[in-house]
C-alpha positions as CSV (number, residue, x, y, z in Angstrom):
1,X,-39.5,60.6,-9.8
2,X,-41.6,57.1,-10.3
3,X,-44.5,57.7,-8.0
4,X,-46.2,54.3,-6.0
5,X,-48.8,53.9,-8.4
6,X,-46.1,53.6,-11.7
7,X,-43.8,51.4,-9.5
8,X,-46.5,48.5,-9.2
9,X,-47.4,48.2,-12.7
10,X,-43.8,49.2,-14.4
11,X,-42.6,45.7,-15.6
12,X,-40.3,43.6,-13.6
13,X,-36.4,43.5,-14.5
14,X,-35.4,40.3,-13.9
15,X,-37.8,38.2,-16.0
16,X,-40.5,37.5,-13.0
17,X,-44.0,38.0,-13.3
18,X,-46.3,39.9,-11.2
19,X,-47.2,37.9,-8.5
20,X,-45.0,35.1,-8.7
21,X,-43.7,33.2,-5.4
22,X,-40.6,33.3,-4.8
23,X,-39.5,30.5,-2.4
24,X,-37.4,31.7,1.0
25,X,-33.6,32.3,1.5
26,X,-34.0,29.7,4.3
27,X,-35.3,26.9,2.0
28,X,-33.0,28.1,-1.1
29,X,-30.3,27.7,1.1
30,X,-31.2,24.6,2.7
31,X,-32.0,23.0,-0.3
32,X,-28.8,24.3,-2.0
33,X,-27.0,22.5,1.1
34,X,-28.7,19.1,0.6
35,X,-28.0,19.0,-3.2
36,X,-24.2,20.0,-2.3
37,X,-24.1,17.6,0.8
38,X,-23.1,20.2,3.2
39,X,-24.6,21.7,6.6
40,X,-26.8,24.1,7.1
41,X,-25.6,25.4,10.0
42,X,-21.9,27.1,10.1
43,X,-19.1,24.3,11.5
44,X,-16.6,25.6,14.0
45,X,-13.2,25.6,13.6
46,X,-11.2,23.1,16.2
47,X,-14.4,22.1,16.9
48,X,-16.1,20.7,14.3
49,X,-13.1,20.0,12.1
50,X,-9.6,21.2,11.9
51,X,-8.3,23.5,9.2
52,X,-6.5,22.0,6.3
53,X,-2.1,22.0,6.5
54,X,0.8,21.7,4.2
55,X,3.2,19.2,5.6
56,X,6.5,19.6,4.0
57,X,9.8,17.1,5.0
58,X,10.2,13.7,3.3
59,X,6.5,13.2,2.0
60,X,4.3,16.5,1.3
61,X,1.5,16.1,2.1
62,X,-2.0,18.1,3.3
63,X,-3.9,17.0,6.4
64,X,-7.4,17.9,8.1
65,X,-9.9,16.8,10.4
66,X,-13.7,16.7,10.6
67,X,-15.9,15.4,13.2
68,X,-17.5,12.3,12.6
69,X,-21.0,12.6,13.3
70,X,-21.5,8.6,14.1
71,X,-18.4,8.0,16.4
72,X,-18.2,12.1,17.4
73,X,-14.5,11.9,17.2
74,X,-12.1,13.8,14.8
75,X,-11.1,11.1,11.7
76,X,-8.0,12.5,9.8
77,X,-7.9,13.2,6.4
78,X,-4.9,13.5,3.9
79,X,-4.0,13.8,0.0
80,X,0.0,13.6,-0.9
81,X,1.9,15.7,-3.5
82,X,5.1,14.0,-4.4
83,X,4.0,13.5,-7.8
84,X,5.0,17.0,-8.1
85,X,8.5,16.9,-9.2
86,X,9.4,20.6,-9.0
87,X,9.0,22.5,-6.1
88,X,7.6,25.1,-6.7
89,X,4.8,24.1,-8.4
90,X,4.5,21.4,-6.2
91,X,4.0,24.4,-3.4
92,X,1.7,26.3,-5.1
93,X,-0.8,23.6,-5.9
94,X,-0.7,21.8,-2.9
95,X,-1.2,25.7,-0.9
96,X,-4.1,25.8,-3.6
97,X,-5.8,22.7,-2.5
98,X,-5.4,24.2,1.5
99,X,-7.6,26.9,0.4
100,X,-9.7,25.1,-1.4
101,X,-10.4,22.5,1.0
102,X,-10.9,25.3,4.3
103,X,-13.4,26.8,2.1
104,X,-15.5,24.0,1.9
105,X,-15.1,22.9,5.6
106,X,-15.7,26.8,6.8
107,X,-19.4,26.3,4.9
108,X,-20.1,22.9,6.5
109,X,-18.6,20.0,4.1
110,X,-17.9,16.7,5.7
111,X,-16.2,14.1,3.8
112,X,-17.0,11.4,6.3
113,X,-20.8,12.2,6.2
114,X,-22.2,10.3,2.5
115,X,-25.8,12.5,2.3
116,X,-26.3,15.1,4.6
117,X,-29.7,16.9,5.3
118,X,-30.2,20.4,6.4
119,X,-30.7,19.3,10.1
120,X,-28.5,17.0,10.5
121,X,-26.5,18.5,12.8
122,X,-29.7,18.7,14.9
123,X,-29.0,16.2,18.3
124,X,-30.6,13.1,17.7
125,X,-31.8,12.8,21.5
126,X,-33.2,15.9,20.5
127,X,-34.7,14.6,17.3
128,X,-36.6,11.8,19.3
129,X,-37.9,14.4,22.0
130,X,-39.3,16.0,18.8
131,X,-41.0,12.9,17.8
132,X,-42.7,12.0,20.9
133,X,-43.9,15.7,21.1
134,X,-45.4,16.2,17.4
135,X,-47.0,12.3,17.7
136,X,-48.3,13.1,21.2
137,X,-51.0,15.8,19.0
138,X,-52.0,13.5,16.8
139,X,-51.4,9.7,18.0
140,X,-53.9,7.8,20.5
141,X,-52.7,6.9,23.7
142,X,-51.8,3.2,23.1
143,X,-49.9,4.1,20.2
144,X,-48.6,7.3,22.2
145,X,-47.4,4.2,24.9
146,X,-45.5,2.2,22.5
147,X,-43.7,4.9,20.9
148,X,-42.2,6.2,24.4
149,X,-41.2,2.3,24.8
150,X,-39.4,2.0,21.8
151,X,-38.0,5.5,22.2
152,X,-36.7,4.6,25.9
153,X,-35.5,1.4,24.6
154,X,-33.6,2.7,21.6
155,X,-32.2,5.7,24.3
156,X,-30.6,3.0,26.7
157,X,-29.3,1.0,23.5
158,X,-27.1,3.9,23.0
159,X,-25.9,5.1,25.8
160,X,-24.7,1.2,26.3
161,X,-23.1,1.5,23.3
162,X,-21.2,4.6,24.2
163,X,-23.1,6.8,21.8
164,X,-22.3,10.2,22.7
165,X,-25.5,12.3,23.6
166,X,-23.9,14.8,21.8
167,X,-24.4,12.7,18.3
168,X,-26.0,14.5,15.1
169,X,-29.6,13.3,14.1
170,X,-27.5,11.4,11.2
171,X,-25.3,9.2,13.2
172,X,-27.7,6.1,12.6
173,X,-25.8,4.9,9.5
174,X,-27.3,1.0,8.4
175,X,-24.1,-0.5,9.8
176,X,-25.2,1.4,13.3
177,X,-29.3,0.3,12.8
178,X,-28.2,-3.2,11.7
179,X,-26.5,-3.7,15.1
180,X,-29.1,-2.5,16.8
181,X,-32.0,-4.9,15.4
182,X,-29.1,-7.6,15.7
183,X,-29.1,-6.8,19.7
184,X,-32.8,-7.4,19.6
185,X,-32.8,-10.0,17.7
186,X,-30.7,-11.8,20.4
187,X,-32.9,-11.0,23.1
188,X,-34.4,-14.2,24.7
189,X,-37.7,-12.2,25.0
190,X,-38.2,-11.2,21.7
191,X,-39.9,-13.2,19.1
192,X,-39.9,-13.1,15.1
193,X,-43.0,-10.6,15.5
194,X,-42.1,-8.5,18.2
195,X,-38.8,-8.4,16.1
196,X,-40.5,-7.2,13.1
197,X,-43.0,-4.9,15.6
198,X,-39.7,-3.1,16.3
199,X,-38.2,-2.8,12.8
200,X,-41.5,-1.0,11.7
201,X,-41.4,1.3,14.5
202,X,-37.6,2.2,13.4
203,X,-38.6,2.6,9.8
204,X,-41.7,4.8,11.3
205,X,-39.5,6.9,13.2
206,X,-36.5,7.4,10.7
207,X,-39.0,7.9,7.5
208,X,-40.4,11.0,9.8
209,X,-36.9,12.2,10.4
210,X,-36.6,12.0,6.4
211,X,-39.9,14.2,6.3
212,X,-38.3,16.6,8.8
213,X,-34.9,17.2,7.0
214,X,-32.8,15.7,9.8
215,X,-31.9,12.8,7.6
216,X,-31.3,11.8,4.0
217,X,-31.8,8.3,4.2
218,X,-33.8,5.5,6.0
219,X,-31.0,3.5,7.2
220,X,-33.4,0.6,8.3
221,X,-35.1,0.0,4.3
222,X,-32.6,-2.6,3.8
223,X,-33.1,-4.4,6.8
224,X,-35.4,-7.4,5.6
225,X,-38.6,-8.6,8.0
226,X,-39.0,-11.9,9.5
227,X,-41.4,-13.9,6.8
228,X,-44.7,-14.5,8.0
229,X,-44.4,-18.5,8.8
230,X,-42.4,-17.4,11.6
231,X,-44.6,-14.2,12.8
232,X,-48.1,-16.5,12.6
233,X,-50.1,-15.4,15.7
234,X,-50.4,-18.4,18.2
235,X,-53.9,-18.2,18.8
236,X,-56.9,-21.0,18.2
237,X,-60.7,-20.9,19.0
238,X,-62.3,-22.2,21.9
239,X,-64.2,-25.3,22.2
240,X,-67.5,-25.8,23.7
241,X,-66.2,-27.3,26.7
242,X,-63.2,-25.0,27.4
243,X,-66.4,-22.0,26.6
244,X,-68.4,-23.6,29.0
245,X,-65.6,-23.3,31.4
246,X,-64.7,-19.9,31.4
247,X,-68.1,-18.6,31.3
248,X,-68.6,-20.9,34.7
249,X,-65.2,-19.0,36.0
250,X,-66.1,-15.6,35.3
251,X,-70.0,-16.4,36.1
252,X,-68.4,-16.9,39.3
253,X,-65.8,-14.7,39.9
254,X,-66.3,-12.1,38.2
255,X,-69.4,-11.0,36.5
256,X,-68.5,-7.4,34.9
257,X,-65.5,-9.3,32.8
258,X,-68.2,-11.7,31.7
259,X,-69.5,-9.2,30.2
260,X,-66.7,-7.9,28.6
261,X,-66.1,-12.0,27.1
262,X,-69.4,-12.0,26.0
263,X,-69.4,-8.5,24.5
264,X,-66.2,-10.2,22.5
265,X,-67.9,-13.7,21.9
266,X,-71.4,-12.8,20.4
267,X,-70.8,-9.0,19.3
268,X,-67.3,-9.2,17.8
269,X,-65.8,-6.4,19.6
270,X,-62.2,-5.7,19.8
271,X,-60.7,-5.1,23.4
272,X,-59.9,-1.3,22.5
273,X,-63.8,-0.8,21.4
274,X,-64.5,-2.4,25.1
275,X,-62.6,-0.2,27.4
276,X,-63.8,2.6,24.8
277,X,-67.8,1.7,25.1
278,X,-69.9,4.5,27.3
279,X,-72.8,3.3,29.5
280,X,-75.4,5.2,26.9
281,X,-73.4,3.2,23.6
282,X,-75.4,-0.2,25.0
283,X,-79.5,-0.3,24.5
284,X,-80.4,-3.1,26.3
285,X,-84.4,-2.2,24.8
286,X,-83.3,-2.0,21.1
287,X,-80.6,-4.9,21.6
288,X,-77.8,-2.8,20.2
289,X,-74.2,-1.8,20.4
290,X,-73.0,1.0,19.2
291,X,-69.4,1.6,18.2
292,X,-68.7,5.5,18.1
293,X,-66.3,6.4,15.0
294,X,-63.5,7.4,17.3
295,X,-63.0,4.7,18.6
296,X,-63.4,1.7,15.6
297,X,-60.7,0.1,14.1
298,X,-62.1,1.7,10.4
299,X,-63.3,4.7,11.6
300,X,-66.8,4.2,11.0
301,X,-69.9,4.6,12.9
302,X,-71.7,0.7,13.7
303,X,-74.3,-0.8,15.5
304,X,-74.0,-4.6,16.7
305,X,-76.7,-6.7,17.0
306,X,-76.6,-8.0,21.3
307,X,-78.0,-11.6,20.9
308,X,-81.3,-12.4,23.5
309,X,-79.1,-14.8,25.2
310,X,-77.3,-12.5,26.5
311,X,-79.0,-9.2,27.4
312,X,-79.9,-10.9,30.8
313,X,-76.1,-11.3,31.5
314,X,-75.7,-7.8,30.4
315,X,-77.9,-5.9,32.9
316,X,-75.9,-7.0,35.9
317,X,-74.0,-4.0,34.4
318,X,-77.0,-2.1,36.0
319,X,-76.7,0.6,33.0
320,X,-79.9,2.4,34.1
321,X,-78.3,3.7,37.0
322,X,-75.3,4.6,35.7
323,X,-74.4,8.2,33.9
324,X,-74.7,7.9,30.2
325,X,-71.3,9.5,29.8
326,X,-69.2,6.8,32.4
327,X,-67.0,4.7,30.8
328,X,-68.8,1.1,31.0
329,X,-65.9,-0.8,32.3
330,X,-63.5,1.2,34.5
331,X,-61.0,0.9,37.4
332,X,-62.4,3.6,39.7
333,X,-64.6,1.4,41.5
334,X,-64.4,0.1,45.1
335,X,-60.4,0.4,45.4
336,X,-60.5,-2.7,43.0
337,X,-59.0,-2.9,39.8
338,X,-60.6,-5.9,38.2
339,X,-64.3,-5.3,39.1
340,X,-64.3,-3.4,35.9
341,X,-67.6,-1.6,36.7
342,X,-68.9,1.8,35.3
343,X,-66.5,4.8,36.6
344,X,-65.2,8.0,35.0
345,X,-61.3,7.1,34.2
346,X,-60.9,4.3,31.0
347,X,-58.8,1.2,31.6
348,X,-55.7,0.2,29.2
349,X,-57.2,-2.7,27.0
350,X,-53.6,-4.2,28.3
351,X,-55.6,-4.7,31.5
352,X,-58.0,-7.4,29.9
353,X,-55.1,-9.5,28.9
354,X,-53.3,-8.6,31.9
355,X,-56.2,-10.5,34.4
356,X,-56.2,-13.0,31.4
357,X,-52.8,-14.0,32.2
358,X,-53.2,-13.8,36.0
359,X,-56.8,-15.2,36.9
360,X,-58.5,-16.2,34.1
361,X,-55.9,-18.8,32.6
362,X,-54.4,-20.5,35.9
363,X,-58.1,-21.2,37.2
364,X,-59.2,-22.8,33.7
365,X,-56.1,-24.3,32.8
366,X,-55.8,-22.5,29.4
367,X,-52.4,-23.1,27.1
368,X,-50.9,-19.8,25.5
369,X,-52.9,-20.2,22.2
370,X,-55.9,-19.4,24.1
371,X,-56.3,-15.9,24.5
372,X,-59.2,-13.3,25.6
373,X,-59.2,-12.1,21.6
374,X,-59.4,-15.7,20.8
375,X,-63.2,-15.3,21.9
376,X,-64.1,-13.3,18.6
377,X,-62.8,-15.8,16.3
378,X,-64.1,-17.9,17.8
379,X,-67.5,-16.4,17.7
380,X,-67.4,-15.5,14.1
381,X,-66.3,-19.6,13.0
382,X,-69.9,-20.3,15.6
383,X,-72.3,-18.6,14.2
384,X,-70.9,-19.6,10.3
385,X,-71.5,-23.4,11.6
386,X,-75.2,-22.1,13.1
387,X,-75.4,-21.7,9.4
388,X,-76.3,-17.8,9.9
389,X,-75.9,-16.1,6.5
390,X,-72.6,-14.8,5.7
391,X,-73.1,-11.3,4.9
392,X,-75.2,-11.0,8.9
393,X,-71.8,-12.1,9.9
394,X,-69.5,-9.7,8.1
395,X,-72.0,-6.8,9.3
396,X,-71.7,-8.1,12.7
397,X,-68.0,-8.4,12.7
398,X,-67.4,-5.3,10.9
399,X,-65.3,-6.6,8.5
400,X,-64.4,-4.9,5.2
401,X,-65.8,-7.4,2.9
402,X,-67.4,-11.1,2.6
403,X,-64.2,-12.4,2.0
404,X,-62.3,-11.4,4.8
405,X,-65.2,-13.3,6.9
406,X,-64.6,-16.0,4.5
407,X,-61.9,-16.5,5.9
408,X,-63.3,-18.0,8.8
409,X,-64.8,-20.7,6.7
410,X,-61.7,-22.3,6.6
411,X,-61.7,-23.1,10.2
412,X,-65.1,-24.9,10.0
413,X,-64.2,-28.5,11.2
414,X,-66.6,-30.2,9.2
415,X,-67.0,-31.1,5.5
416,X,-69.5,-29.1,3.3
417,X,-72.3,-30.9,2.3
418,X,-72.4,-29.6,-1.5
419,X,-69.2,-30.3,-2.3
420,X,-69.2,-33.9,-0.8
421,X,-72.2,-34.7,-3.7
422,X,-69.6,-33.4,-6.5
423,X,-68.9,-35.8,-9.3
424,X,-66.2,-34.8,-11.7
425,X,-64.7,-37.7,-12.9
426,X,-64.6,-38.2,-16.6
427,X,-66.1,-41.8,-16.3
428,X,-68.5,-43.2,-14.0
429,X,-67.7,-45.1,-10.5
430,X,-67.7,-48.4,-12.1
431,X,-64.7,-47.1,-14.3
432,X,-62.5,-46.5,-10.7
């Protein structure tokens, strides 16, 4: 008898190595299933497709039935055998191709499915559940927002299109995905971006359904995006009078949002770093913003220079009062929810456009390409016409690189003075 010890270091029979992985019967299998386009999960009979028959009278011929996964209804399926001259033989190979054929549908083939993956039988419903549960780990709260928005939107596109709820994860074929960005396209509310906005969620969604083995294919890749002339954001900087304006307004009517335009204006924050800012990330002594990693755009820790003009707006926030860890700009003040003073629960950045839209535009008389984000453009193209060098700018903006702030240049309405004392003509003026 081969005692323990002899059996772990007697050489392996079937050509392995000691120690080699093996991978498991449940990916072997599932992987054996995609390469052979065939479920995973055992079909059932009556159910999920009905068994192959021999028809025999004037035409011979074998029928069957499988579920189609899109539609959910039983499409027929049938091969003749009159070619066959004798009978016999003609019998025997058609009974052949019966057997044949039940194999294959007993182990999960679907002729009306092109690519199947090992989940695709999984319920799509229950495949978008899934999604908004594994996102809702990782993905912040306005992204968290948008995805249950599309999600709801794409669940009430389908039921009004009769779509059982009983429909495999794989049902979304491109002819199904290209009606459905068709039916948003012909919403009157929807514009070439917010068209495009959708069409990268759906790619987004289906390319993790790809990663998940509940489909084969992204069947929104050969949907083509609006171009960018039509998806150009309407938005323009503010003149010194319509500046003058607002500041008056908000002076007046509300103070804390001032702050918040200012805050955009002169320190180049983005409305999610706003509603994100903590009474101890301003230091009115030192003159200094500070934008936690967390919550920046890149991901980076920054500071932002708070301009003297300013800081004696900025202490109406009265910050040394307030708890270091209250959000600066909150809701939870006073049964109000535009004072936007410090308080423990943190606002949607949607609110800042939202009193935008309803106070702040009406009472100044600002057009639709005048927005609340308009303000750091617009303070970015100032201080490059102030002459202020180029790379204080970038810092101050937080932008990647020189160029991106160079940008900006372009929207200078004046002419430089260099370049207007250029002469490159091959001849002198009195040759013109």
């Amino acid at each position: 008898m081969l005692d323990i010890n002899e059996l772990a270091d007697s050489p392996l029979k079937n050509g392995a190595q000691p120690g080699q992985q093996f991978p498991s019967l449940y990916d072997t299998l599932g992987a054996l299933c995609k390469e052979k386009k065939m479920s995973f999960l055992k079909p059932t009979p009556f159910v999920d497709y009905v068994p192959a028959r021999l028809s025999e009278g004037k035409e011979w011929v074998v029928v069957w039935y499988v579920k189609d996964p899109v539609t959910n209804k039983m499409v027929r399926y049938r091969k003749k055998f009159n070619r066959i001259k004798q009978q016999t033989k003609r019998r025997a190979s058609a009974r052949a191709f019966v057997n044949t054929i039940n194999e294959r549908l007993a182990l999960g083939w679907n002729p009306a499915v092109t690519s199947i993956a090992p989940r695709a039988t999984t319920k799509l419903l229950d495949a978008l559940d899934l999604f908004l549960k594994v996102k809702a780990k990782e993905a912040e709260e306005n992204s968290m927002r948008s995805y249950r928005s599309y999600i709801s939107t794409f669940k009430t596109w389908l039921k009004n299109k009769d779509i059982s709820e009983d429909a495999y994860a794989c049902a979304i074929t491109y002819e199904v995905a290209r009606e459905l960005m068709d039916d948003v396209e012909a919403r009157k509310d929807i514009s070439p971006r917010t068209y495009n906005n959708y069409l990268i969620f759906f790619r987004l969604l289906f390319n993790w359904m790809i990663d998940h083995d509940f489909i084969s294919d992204n069947p929104f890749d050969r949907i083509k995006r609006k171009p960018k002339k039509l998806t150009k954001k309407k938005r323009r900087i503010f003149t010194d009078r319509e500046l003058n304006t607002l500041f008056e307004f908000l002076g007046k009517n509300n103070p804390n949002y001032l702050c918040m335009a200012l805050l955009c204006y002169c320190c180049f924050l983005r409305p999610k770093e706003i509603v994100s800012l903590r009474c101890n990330d301003i230091d009115l002594v030192k003159q200094v913003v500070h934008i936690r990693s967390e919550i920046a755009k890149n991901d980076n820790d920054s500071f932002r220079t708070i301009p003297d003009v300013i800081v004696p707006i900025l202490r109406i926030l009265n910050l040394s009062n307030s708890n270091g860890w209250l959000y600066l700009f909150s809701d939870s003040c006073d049964g109000s929810s535009y004072k936007f003073c410090p308080g423990k629960s943190q606002i949607c950045s949607r609110k800042i456009a939202k009193y935008w839209d309803t106070y702040v535009r009406p009472a100044c008389g600002f057009d639709q390409d005048l927005q609340f984000y308009g303000l750091k453009d617009s303070g970015v193209t100032k201080m490059l016409t102030k002459k202020i060098p180029i790379n204080l700018v970038q810092k101050q903006a937080d932008h990647s690189s020189v160029a991106m702030t160079a940008i900006y240049v372009g929207d200078l309405p004046e002419a430089n003075t260099e370049l207007k004392k250029v002469n490159i003509l091959p001849f002198g003026n009195e040759a013109i």
